[in-house]
C-alpha positions in Angstrom: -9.6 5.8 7.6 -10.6 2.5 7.0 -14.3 2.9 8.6 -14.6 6.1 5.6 -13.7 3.4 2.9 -10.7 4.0 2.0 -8.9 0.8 1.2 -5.8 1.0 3.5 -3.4 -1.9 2.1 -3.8 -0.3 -1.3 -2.5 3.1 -0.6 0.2 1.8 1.4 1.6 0.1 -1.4 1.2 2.9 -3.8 2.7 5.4 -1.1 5.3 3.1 -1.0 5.6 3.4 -4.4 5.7 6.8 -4.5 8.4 7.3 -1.8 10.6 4.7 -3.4 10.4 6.4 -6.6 11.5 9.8 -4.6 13.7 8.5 -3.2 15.2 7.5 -6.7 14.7 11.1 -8.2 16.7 12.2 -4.7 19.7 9.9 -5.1 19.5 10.5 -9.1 20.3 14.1 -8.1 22.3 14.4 -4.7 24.4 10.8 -5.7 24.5 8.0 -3.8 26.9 9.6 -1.0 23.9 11.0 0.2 23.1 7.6 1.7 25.7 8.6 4.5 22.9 11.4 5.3 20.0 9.1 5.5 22.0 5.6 7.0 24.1 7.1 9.6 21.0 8.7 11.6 19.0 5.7 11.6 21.7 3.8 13.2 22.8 5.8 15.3 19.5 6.2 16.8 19.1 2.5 16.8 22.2 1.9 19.0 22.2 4.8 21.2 18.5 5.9 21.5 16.9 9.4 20.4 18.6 11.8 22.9 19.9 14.5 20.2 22.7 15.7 22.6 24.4 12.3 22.1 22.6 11.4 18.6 24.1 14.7 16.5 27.8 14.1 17.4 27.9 10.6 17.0 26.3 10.6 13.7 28.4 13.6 12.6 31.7 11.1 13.6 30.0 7.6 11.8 29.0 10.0 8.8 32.9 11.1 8.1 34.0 7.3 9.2 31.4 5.5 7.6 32.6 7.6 4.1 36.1 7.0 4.7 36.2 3.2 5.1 33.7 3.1 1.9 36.2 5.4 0.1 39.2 2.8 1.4 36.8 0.3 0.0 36.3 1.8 -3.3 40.1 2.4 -3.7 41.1 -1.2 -3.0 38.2 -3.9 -4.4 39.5 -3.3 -8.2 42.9 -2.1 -7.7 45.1 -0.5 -9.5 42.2 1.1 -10.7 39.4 2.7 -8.6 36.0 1.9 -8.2 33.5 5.1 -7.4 32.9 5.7 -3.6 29.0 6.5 -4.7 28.9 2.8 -5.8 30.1 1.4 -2.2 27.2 3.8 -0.5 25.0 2.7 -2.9 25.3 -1.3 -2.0 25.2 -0.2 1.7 22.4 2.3 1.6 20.2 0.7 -0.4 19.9 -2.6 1.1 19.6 -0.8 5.0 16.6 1.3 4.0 15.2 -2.3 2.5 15.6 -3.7 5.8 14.1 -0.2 7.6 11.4 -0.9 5.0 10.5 -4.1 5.3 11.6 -4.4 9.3 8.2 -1.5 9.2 6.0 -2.7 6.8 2.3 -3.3 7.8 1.3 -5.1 4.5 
């Protein structure tokens, strides 16, 4: 792509752009709870490899555990009263895919 002139830093950072924004739209829409969709995956393939036999039922088991102890969480940082559970994926999913983000980033 490069040797055709296109200017490869540049339309990384606007495709970056572009996804992030999506992204945005995505969570705007579905709520933050769909981090567990997106996080869970990722790290489950990190820590066990790519083998779907193992990767489906593990993530299916850190989805529902993942939500439960953010739902505990919610429930007991502003008791008596109770914080959204949306909020608690939010501050976890946001700053993993940063990491996935940056830990990838070629510019």
């Amino acid at each position: 792509a490069q040797s055709r002139g296109l200017n490869i830093k540049l339309n990384l950072k606007i495709f970056y752009i572009i996804i992030s924004l999506l992204v945005g739209i995505t969570v705007a829409f579905c709520g933050p709870i769909g981090f567990v969709g997106l996080v869970i995956p990722h790290c489950m393939r990190l820590l066990f490899g790519s083998d779907h036999k193992i990767l489906c039922p593990l993530s299916f088991i850190a989805g529902g555990t993942l939500l439960v102890l953010a739902d505990a969480v919610a429930r007991s940082v502003l008791a008596p009263a109770e914080l959204p559970v949306g909020i608690v994926m939010a501050l976890i999913g946001a700053p993993f895919f940063a990491w996935i983000l940056l830990k990838r980033r070629d510019i």
